[in-house]
N, C-alpha and C positions, 0 to 999 in steps of 0.2 A: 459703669465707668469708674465710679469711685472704688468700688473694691477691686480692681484689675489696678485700677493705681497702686492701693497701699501696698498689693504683692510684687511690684517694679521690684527688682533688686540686682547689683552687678552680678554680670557673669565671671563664675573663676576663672573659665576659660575664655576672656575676652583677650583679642590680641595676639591668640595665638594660632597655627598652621591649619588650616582645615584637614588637613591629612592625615586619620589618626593617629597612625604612630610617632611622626611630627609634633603632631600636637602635645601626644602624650611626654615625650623626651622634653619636649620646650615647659613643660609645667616640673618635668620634674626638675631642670634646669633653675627656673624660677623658685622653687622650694628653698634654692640655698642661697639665695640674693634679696628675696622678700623682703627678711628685716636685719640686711647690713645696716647699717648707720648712714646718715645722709650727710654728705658732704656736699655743701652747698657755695661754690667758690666765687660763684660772679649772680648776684643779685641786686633788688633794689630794695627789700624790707627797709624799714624807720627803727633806726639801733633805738630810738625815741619807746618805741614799744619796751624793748626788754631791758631797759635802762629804769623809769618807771612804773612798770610791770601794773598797769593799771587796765581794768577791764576795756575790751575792745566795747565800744557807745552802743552800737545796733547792731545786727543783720548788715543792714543793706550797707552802714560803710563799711562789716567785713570784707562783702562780695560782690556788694554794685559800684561803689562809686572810686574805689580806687583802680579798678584793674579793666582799663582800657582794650583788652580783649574780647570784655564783656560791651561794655557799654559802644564800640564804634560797631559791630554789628546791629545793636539797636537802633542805633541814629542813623544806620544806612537802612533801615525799614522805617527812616520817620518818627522816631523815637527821639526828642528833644532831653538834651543833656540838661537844660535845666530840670526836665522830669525829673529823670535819676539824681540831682542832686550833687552833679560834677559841678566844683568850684570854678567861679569867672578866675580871669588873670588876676582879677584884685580880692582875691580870697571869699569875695561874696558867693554866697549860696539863695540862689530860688526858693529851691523845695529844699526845708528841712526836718521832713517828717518822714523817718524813718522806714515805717510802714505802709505811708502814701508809697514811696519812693521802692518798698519791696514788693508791692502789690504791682504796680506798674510792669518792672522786674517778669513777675509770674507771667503776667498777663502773655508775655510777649517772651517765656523760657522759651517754645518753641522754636524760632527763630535761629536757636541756636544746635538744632538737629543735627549730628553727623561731622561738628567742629570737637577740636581738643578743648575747647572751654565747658563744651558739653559734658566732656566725660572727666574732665578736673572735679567740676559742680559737683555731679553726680557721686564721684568715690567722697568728696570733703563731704555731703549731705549723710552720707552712709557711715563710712568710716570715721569722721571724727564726730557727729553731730546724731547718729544713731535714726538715724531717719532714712528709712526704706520706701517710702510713696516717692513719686513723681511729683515736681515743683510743678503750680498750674492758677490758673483763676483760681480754680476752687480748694485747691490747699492752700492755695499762702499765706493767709492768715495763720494755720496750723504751725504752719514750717515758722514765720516769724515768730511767731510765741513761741515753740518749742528753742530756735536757737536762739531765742534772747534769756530765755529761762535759764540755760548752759552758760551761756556769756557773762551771767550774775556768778557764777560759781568760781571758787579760786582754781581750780581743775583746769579753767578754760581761762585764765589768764596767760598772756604770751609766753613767759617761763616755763610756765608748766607744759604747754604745748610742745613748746621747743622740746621739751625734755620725754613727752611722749609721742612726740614725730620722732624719734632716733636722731636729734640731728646733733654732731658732734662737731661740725663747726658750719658756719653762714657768716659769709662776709657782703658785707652793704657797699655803697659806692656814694665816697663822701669829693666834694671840689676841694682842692687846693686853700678855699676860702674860709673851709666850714671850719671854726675851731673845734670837733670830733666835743663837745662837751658830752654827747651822751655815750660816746665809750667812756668816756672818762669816769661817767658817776656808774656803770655799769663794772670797770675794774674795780670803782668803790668799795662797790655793794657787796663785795665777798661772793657773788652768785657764780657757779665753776663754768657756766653757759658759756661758748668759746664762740663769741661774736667782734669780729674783726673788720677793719674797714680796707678801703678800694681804693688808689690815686684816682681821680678821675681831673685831668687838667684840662679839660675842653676848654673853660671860661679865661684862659691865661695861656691859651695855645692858638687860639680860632681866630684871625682878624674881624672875622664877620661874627663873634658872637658878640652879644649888647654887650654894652658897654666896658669893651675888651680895656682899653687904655687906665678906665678908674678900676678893673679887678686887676690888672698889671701893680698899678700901686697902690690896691691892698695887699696883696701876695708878697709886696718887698715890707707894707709892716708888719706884716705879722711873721716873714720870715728877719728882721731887722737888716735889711739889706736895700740900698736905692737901687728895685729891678728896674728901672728907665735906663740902666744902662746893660748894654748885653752879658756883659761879664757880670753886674749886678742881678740880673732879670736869671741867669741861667745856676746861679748862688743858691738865688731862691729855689726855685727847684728842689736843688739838692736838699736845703734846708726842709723844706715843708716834705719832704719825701723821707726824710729820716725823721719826721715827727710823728708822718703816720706808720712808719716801719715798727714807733715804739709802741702803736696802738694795736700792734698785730698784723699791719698789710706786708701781705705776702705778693701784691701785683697794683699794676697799674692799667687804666683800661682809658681804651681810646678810640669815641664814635666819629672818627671822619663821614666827609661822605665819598671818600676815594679811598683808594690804598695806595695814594701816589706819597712816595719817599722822595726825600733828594737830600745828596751830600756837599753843600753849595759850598764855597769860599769861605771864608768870615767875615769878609769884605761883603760881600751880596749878602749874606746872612745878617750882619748890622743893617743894613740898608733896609732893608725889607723887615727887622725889625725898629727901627727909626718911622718908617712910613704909617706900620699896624699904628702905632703908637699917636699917631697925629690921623688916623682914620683918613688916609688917601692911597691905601690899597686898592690895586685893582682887583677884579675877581682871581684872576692866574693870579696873581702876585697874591693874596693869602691861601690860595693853595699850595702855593709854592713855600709860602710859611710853613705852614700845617705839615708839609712833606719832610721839610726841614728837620720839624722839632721832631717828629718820631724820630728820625736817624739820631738826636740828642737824645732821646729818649732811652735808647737805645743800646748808647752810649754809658749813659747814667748806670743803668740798670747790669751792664757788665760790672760795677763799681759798687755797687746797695743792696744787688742779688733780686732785684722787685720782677714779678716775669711779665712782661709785657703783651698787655693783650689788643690787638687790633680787629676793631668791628666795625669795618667802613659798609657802603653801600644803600644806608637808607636814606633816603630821600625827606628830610625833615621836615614835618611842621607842612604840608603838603599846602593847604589849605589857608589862603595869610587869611580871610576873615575869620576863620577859626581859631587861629594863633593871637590874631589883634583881643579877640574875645574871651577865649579858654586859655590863652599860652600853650606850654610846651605840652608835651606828652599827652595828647590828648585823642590819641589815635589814627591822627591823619600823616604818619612816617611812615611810608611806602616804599616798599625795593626796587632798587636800579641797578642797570647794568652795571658788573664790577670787572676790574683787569688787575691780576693778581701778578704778572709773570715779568712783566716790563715795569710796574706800578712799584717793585717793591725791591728791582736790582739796585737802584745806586743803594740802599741800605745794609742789602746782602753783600754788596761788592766792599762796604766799609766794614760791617764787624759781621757779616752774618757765620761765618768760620770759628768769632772768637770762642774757646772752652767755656761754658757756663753760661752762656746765653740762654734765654729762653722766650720767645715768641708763640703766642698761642692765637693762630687766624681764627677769624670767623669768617661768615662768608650771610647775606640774604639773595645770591643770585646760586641759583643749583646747579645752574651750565656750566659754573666750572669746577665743582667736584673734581670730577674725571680729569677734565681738560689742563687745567691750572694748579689745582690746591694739593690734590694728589700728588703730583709729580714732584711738586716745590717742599713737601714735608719730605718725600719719600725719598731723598737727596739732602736736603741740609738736614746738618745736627740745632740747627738752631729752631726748628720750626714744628709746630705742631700742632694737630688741627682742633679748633674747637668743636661741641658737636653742632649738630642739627637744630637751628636758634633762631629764636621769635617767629616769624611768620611759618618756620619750619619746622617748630619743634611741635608734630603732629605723628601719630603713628605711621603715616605713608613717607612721611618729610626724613621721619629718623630711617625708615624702611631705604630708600631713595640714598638717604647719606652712607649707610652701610654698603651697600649694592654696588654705589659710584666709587668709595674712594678704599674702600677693603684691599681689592688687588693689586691696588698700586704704594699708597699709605703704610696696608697691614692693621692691625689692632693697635699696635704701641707707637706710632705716631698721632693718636687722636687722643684724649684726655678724658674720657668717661663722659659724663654728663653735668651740665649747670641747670639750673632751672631761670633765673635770668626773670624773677618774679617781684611785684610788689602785693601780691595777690597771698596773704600768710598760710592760709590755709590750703593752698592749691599747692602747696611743697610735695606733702608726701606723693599726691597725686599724679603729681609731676616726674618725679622718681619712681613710681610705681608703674606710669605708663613707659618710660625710658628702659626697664628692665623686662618688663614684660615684651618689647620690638627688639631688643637683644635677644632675649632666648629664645624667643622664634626666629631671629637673622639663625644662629647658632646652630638649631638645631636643623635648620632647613641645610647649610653647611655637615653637617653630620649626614643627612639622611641622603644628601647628592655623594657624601666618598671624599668631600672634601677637607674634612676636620674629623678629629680622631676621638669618643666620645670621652676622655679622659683629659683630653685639651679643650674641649669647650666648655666642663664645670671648669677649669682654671681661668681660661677666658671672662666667663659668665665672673667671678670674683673680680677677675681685673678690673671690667667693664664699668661696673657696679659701685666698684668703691675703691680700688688698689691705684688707679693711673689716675685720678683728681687726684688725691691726696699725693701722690710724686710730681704729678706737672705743676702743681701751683702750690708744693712744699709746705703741706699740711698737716 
């Protein structure tokens, strides 16, 4: 057992067509996209890491305890978060023994057989950490001393990783609220690392997020504006959007749980922000908000250039004794049905036409690829689609995205790949699996007569790295 373990090792040809000659064209495909540079535009890394550039603590918080992909599959087999060591709502920690907490981890890798967390683990085990065996009871001791041994090393501090992942730019996703200090001391540092942050205004757009009324005025001091009033409140905006414009954001990003827009009066638009304000919103009436401000949003961003990214449909926080317990992000956001086509016209009907717009959807429901999102990019100049994300960004999911929205979309209404991680080391993995289901989309297109094979290495660049860096002006 043990020595069939240490000889585990990826396959080159993982990912790609069974079909030989297929196969053989999608590698050699993959040959010239390998090691593009990674353009990393909508994530959740901590600018916190490469701002201090101080060694990651263990193992297990590299790879257990922050990346919710990992750890909600164990809890659905009965695996208790305070095993792993996910922090309560109030910052406390159960287990803080590192290697308790990655033994555990081992005990129970199987579990995660045949998922993309699977084969993230597996190339970041290999590939950055040089470790060829299978995580298990009986390795993990090994595997935790070997990568904590790495983790002591200046090599394996976040800079340097950054810099030997190819990644030539990763932008974070900071609130409205956050004074960015750790871009700040990161511009300090003279370090050339091109880490840029994210609008993200949930906490000062959402009626229903806690304690919407007191983040309303903070948002007006620190943009020095009284946002309690509309014209004040939408100032701010502007203000804290040209603050992190100077920090590098190139975009603004917005988790509804709809894609419903609306283009109200400003009569009903004060009203409805008067009511957020004093917390006697109804449900409709702060979705009606929320619809609202994207079309402001919208707005803005004709005005500041920031390209607006919309990611409605998950179903938050699933779980309230999980949320009362753990808080947010803690794995129980679950997709629901989304409506892209009626959801998003009063918006389009206001500026979706204007020159220089840029919307980039996402989508967690796949029905409507084809149906909806297809059609809606593959017609406005203003819209464009994001890839195959979270629940989806899986070999079959990215498979599935190509397949659905290629003949209606095309290649240049979709924007390459994000990885959409708080997970550091699962980057390149991430990127590695996204190109390796391109050049087998590509080559399978070549080998039906569909693509000419002289357009699909230009594709296979586009995919890879050329249309991120245009869509979100990098």
């Amino acid at each position: 057992m043990a020595k069939d373990v240490t000889r585990a090792k990826l396959d080159e040809n993982r990912l790609f067509p069974l079909e030989p000659a297929a196969r053989a064209f999608a590698a050699d495909l993959y040959g010239t996209v390998r090691d593009l540079p990674i353009v990393s535009p909508h994530g959740h890394t901590d600018p916190r890491w490469f701002a201090e550039n101080e060694a990651f603590p263990d193992p297990a918080q590299l790879f257990v305890t922050p990346d919710h992909y990992v750890f909600r599959m164990l809890f659905s087999q009965g695996v208790s978060l305070d095993a792993l060591g996910v922090p309560h709502a109030d910052g406390t920690r159960v287990e803080t023994d590192g290697r308790k907490i990655w033994r555990v981890f081992a005990e129970n890798f199987h579990l995660l057989r045949g998922t993309p967390s699977r084969m993230w683990l597996d190339h970041s085990f290999q590939e950055v950490f040089g470790l060829e065996g299978r995580l298990s009871a009986e390795t993990a001791d090994h595997f935790y001393d070997h990568i904590a041994d790495c983790l002591a090393r200046p090599e394996y501090r976040p800079r340097a990783l950054f810099e030997r992942f190819g990644i030539e730019a990763i932008a974070t996703t900071e609130s409205p609220l956050d004074d960015l200090r750790w871009h700040r001391m990161i511009r300090e540092s003279g370090w050339s690392g091109k880490v840029v942050t994210a609008y993200r205004p949930d906490p000062v757009v959402d009626p229903e997020f806690e304690g919407f009324a007191a983040n309303v005025a903070l948002l007006g001091e620190l943009a020095g504006t009284d946002a309690t009033t509309w014209d004040g409140y939408l100032e701010a905006h502007r203000i804290r959007r040209a603050f992190f414009k100077g920090f590098g954001a190139t975009s603004s990003d917005h988790g509804h749980a709809s894609a419903r827009t609306e283009n109200l009066p400003r009569s009903e638009a004060v009203a409805l922000f008067e009511k957020a304000l004093k917390g006697s919103c109804t449900a409709e009436e702060a979705d009606a908000f929320r619809g609202h401000m994207l079309t402001e949003m919208a707005r803005m961003s004709l005005d500041d250039g920031l390209v607006l990214q919309i990611h409605p449909g998950a179903r938050r926080n699933h779980s309230a004794p999980m949320l009362a317990e753990f808080g947010r992000d803690k794995g129980f956001d679950i997709p629901g049905r989304t409506d892209y086509v009626a959801a998003l016209k009063p918006l389009l009907d206001a500026v979706g036409l204007e020159p220089g717009l840029s919307i980039i959807l996402f989508t967690l429901d796949e029905t409507v690829y084809a149906r909806e999102l297809a059609p809606l990019a593959g017609v406005y100049p203003s819209l464009k689609l994001g890839p195959a994300w979270w629940f989806n960004d899986s070999p079959e999911g990215m498979r599935r995205f190509r397949e659905a929205t290629t003949e209606t979309a095309g290649f240049y209404n979709t924007v390459g790949f994000n990885d959409d991680t708080r997970a550091f080391c699962s980057i390149p993995a991430r990127h590695d699996v996204a190109r390796r289901v391109d050049c087998a989309f590509l080559a399978t297109l070549v080998g039906t007569g569909r693509l000419a094979e002289d357009e699909a290495f230009e594709v296979a660049q586009d995919l890879a790295y050329r249309l991120v860096k245009q869509a979100y002006k990098l």
